[in-house]
C-alpha positions in Angstrom: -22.3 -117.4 44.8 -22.0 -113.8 45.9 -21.0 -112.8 49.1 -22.2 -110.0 51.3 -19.6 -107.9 52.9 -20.0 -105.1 54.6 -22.2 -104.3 58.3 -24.9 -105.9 58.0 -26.9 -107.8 61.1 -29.3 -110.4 60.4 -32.1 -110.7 62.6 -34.4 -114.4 62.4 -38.1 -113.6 63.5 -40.1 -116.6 64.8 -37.9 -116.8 68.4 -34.8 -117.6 66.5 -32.6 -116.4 69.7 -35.4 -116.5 72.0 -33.8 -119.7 73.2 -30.9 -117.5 74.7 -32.7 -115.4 76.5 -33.9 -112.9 73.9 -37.5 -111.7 74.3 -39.6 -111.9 71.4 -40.9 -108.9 69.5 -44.5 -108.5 71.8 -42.3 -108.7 74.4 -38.9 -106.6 73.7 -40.0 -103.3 74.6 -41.7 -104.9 78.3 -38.1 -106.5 78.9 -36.4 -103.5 78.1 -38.5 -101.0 80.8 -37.7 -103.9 83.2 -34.0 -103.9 82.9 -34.1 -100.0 82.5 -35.7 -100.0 86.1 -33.5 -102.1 87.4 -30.1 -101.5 86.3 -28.2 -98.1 87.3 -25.7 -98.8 85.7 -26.9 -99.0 81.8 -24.5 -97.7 78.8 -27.0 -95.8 76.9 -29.4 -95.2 79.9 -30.3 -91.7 78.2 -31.6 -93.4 75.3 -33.6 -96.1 77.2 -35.4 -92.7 79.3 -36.0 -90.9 75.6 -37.7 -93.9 74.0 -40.1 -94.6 76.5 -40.9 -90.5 77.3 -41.1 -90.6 73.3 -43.3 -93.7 73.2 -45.3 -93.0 76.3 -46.3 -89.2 74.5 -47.7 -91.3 72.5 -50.4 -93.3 73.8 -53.0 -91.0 73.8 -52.7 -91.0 69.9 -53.0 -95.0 70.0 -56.9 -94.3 70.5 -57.1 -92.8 67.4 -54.9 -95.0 65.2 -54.2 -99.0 65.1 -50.4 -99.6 66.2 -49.5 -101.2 68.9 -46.7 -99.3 71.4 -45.6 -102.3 73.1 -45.0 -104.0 70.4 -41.1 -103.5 69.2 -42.0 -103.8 65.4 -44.5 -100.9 65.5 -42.7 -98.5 67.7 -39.3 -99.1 65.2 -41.2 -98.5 62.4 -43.0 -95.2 63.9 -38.6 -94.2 64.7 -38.1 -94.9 61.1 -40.8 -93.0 59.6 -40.4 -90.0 61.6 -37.0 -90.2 60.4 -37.3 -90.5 56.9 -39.9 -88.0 56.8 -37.8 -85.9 59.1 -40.1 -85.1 61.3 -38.6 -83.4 64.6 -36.3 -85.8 66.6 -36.8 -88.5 64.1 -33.2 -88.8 63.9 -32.5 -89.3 67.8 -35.8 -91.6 68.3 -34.5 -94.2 65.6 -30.8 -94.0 66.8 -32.3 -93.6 70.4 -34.2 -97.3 69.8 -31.2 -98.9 68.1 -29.0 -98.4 71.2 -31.9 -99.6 73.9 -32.1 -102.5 71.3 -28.4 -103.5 71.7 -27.9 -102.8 75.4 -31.9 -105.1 76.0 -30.1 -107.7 73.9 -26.8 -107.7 75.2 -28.7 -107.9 79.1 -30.8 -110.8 78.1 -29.0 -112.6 76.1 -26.5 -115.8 77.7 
């Protein structure tokens, strides 16, 4: 049997943690504004303010195209193709998302 080494984080969809306080994927990026607004004191604060002046610029656009920007599965895979593509901030949005990712989970989660 081979074995995977390395830094790798495996994420279970279907609610898999949502049992430890985790909110699901419709509701990730609503949890995360509410802890942004209420905690001062957040790690990566700068990164939670980025993401949603990033994601809010682009609402207007949402008219236009199907995606959904509450939704944490569109919005990271809008991060990842800006930065693949290397579109202007790409870089900062996706590594911007991962860090309000980590400091949402490590607020919600018992």
């Amino acid at each position: 049997m081979s074995q995977i080494t390395g830094k790798t984080v495996y994420i279970l969809g279907a609610g898999a943690s949502h049992h430890t306080g985790a909110p699901l994927l419709k509701d990730f990026l609503v949890a995360a504004r509410n802890i942004r607004e209420s905690k001062r004191d957040l790690k990566y604060k700068d990164s939670f303010d980025r993401t949603f002046e990033w994601i809010d610029s682009l609402r207007g656009s949402s008219y236009y195209v199907d995606f959904d920007l509450d939704n944490l599965e569109h919005v990271f895979s809008l991060a990842e193709m800006c930065k693949q593509l290397n579109i202007r901030d790409g870089e900062l949005h996706s590594s911007d998302l991962r860090y309000l990712i980590l400091e949402t989970l490590d607020n919600r989660c018992k």
